[in-house]
C-alpha positions as CSV (number, residue, x, y, z in Angstrom):
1,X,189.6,146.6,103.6
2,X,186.2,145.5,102.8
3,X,183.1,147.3,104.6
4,X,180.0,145.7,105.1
5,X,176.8,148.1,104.5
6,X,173.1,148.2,105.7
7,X,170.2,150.7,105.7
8,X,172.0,153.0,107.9
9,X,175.4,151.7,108.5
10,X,178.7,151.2,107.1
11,X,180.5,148.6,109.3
12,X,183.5,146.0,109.5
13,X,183.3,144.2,112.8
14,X,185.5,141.4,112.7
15,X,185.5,139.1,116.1
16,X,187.9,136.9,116.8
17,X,185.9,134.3,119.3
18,X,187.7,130.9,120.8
19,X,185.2,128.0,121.7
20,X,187.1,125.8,124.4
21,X,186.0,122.5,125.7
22,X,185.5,121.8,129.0
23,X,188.3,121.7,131.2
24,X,190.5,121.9,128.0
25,X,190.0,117.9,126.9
26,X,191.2,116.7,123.7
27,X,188.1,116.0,122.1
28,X,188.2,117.8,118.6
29,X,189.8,115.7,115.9
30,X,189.2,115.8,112.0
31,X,185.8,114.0,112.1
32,X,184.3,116.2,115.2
33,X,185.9,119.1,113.2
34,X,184.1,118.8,109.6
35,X,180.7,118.0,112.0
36,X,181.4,121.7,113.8
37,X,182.1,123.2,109.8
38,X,178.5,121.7,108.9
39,X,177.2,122.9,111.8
40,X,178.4,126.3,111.4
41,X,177.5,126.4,107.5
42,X,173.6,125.5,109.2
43,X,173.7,128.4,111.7
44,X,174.9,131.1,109.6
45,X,173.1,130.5,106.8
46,X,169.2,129.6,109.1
47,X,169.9,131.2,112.3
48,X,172.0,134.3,112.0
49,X,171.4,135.2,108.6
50,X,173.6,138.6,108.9
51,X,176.6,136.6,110.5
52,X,179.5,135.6,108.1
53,X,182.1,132.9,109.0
54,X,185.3,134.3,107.3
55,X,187.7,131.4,109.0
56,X,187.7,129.0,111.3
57,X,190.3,126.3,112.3
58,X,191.0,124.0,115.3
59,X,193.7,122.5,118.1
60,X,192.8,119.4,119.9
61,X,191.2,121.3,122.9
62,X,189.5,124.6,121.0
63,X,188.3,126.2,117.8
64,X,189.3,129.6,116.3
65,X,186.6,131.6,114.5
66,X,186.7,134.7,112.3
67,X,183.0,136.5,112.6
68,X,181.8,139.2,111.0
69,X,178.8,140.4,113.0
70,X,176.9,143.1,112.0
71,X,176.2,146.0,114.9
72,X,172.4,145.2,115.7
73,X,173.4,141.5,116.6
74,X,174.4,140.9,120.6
75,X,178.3,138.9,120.0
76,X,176.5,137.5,123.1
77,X,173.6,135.6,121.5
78,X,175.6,134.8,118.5
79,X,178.0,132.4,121.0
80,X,175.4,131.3,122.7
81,X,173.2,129.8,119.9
82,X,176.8,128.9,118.5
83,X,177.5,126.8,121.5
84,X,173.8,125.8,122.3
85,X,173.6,124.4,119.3
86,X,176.6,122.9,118.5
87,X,176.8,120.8,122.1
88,X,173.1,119.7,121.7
89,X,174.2,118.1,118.5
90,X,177.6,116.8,119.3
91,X,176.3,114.6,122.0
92,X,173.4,113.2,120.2
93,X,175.7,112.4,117.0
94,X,179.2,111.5,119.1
């Protein structure tokens, strides 16, 4: 078990979060898939700089993710830029 460790805190928060698509449509293949990956890459590494993806992996109609988010991050904002972001640019590239 690995622990994660900042100024005052010794932590492993591992979240398990599921991204569906609306009204469960079959709209994530291979190509929408590696676009999410890059995506993801950009948001941890520029938005959420303490957020680490550990895995990730995808059906037709939703995405599993592995998080690690640190305690003084909101799981809330972290799916919502997640989401934000990713829609915004999955409709202007798709």
């Amino acid at each position: 078990m690995e622990f994660r460790k900042q100024s005052h805190v010794v932590y492993k928060c591992d979240y398990h979060i599921v991204i569906v698509s609306k009204y469960r449509r079959d709209i994530f293949n291979e190509g929408s898939f590696s676009y999410f990956k890059e995506i993801m890459n950009g948001i941890t590494l520029d938005m959420i700089p303490d957020v680490d993806l550990i895995e990730i992996n995808h059906d037709k109609d939703h995405i599993h993710m592995l998080l690690s988010i640190p305690p003084k991050v909101r799981i809330s904002d972290v799916v919502r830029t997640i989401k934000s972001t990713f829609g915004r640019l999955l409709k202007k590239r798709f």
